[in-house]
N, C-alpha and C positions, 0 to 999 in steps of 0.2 A: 185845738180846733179839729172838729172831725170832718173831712169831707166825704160827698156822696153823700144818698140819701137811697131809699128803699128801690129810685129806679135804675141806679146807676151799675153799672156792668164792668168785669172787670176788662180790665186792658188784652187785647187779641196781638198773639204771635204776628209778626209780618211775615207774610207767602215766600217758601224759600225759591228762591230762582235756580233752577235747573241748571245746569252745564249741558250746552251741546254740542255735542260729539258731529262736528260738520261731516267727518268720515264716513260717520255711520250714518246720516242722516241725505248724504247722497248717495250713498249704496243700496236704500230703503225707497228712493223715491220713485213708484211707479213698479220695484221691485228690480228696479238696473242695476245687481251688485255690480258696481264698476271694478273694486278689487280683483273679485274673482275669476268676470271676462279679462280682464286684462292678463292673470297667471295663468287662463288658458289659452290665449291666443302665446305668450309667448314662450308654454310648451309645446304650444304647434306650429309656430316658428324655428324650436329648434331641431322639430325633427324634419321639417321639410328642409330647414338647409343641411342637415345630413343626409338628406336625400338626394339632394341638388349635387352636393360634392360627391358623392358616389358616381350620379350620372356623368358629370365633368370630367372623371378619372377615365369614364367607358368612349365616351366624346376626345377628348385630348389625346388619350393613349393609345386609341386605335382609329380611331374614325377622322382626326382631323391631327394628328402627329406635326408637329414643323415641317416646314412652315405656312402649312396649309391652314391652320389655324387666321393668318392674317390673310396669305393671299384670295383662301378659298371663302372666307365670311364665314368662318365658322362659329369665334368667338361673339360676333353681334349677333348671331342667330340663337348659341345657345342661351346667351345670354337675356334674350329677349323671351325665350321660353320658360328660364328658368324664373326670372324676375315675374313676370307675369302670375306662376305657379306660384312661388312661394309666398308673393303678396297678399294673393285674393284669399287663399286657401287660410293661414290665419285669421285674415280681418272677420272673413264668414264664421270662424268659431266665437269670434269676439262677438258679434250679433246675434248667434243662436244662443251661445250658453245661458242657462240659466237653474240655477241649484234648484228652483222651487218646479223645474218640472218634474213628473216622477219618472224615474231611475230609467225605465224601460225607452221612453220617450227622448231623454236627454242622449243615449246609447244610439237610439236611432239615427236622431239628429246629427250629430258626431259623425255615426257613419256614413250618412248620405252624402256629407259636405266631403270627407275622405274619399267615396268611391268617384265625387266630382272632378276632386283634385288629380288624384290618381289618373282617371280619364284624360282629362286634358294636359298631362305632363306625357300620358304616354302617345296621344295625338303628336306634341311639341317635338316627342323624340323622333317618333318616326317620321317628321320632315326632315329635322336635320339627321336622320340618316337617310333618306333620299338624296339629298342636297350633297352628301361627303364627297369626296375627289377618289374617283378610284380608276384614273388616266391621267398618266405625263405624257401627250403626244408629241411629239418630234412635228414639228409642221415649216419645215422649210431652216430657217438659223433661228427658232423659237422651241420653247418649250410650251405646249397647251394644258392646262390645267382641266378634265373632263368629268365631270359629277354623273352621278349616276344618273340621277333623271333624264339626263341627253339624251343617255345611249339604254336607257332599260327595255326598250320597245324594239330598240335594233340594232343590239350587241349579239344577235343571233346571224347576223349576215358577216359577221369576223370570221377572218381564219378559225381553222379548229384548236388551235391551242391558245385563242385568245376570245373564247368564247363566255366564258364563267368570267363575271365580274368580284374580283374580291370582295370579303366581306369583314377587311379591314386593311390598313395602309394601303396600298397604290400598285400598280404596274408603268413599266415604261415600254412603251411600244413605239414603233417608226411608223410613218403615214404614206404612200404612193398612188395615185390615178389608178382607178382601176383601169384591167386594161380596154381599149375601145372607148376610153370617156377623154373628149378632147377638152385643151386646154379652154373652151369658153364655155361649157356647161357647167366646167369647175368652176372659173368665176362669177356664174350667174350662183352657183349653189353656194358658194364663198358671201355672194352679196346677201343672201336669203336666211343667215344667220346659218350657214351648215358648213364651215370649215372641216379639212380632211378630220382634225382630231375627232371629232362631233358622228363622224361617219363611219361606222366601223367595217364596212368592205372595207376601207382603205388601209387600216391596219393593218403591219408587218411587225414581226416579233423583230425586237430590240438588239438580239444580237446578229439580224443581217441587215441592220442600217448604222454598223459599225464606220465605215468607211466615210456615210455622209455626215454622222456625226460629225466627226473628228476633223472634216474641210469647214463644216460650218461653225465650230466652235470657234473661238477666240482664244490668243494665248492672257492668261488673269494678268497678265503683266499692262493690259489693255486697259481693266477695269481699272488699278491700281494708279492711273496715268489720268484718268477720268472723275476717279471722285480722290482726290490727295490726302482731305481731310478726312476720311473715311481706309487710309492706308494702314492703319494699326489693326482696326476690326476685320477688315477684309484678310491678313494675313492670319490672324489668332484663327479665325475661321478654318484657313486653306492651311495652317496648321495642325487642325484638328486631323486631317486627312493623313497625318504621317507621310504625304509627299513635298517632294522640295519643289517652289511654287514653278518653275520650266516644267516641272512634269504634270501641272495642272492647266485645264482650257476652261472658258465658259460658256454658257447659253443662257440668255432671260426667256424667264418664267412670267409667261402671260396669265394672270389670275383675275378675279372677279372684284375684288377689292383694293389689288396693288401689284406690283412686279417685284421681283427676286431676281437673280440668278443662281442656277447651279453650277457646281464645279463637276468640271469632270475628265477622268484620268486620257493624260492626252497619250499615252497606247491604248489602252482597252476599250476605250468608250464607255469605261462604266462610273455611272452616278454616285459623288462620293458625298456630297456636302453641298451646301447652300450658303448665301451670304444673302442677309436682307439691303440690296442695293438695287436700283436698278439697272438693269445689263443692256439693256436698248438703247 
């Protein structure tokens, strides 16, 4: 039997069904290659946190040293600068990138968002170098922790060799009324947020408030007798000093963020070491 007849046709292939590639079809859509924002935000993640750690080494090592780090707010500070920088600064490459700009364009882009970044990390730095601790003042049986901003306006009225503010780790200076300023001006200037440290007429260099040190200090045998559980760390610390702990005194460190005490050699008056406890 023959089937079909003169109008009959022959049999049609079925339509082959494609494969889709979903990768490639959301990297296409609108022209968002997601793959490739994504490989450039996180080479510009890795260079901004090698950037960040660079500045941390400059911050830690000289600007904010132990234990200034915790008492002085250094670490929340940098770390709010760093965090903020190396966040935005990525995610903006992630939004601008895009292959189908031409060359010159994308180059642009890149670097505007870079000189943004840049800008505002080096804004971040230079608070937190305003903000650094570059005074231990001596202010009665306290130690005062003084940033530079306090005193940048009028660290010109200090004695003459305590004129120049370092421009990394710290000095220790003694504090005294000046003379003709009687006790109640002081406490009106005490109440008004201007403690002696804060005030630098009042500063005296360090090695002629030897004497007051060394009545206001405390023998560590004190501290020791105060925090018990805390009597291993505090010696491994006053170890570190290479004195035997009778010949070590201390004073708390009033800070921004927390209190410390330092140890300090009980002939010389001078600052050897720190314990993260409180001395008050």
């Amino acid at each position: 039997m023959i089937f079909g007849g003169p109008h009959c046709t022959a049999p049609q292939p079925l339509p082959v069904t494609k494969h889709i590639d979903m990768d490639a079809s959301l990297s296409t859509i609108s022209g968002f290659d997601f793959p490739a924002r994504l490989r450039a935000l996180l080479v510009h993640a890795g260079l901004s946190a090698l950037l960040a750690a660079l500045a941390g080494l400059l911050v830690f090592a000289l600007w904010y040293p132990t234990p200034f780090r915790d008492i002085a707010g250094g670490r929340e500070l940098f770390f709010l600068v760093i965090g903020v920088d190396v966040i935005v600064g990525p995610l903006l490459t992630f939004c601008i990138f895009n292959r189908r700009k031409p060359r010159a364009e994308l180059i642009r882009d890149l670097g505007v968002v870079a000189l943004l970044q840049l800008g505002a990390l080096g804004y971040g730095m230079h608070t937190v170098y305003q903000a650094r601790p570059v005074v231990l003042a001596l202010e009665g049986s306290r130690l005062k922790v003084v940033r530079a901003i306090d005193v940048a306006d009028t660290v010109s009225k200090a004695p003459e060799p305590l004129r120049t503010l370092p421009l990394w780790r710290y000095q220790l200076v003694g504090t005294r009324a000046p003379a003709g300023e009687d006790t109640v001006k002081s406490v009106e200037l005490a109440f008004a947020g201007l403690d002696f440290g804060v005030r630098p007429e009042t500063w005296v260099p360090w090695k002629d408030m030897r004497d007051e040190v060394l009545t206001n200090a405390k023998p560590l045998s004190k501290l020791l007798e105060r925090y018990p559980a805390r009597a291993e760390e505090i010696k491994a610390q006053a170890a570190r000093t290479g004195r035997p702990m009778e010949a070590i005194k201390f004073l708390p460190i009033l800070g921004r963020e927390s209190t410390w005490s330092a140890l300090i050699d009980a002939s010389t008056a001078e600052l050897i070491g720190f314990v993260p406890v409180d001395g008050f």
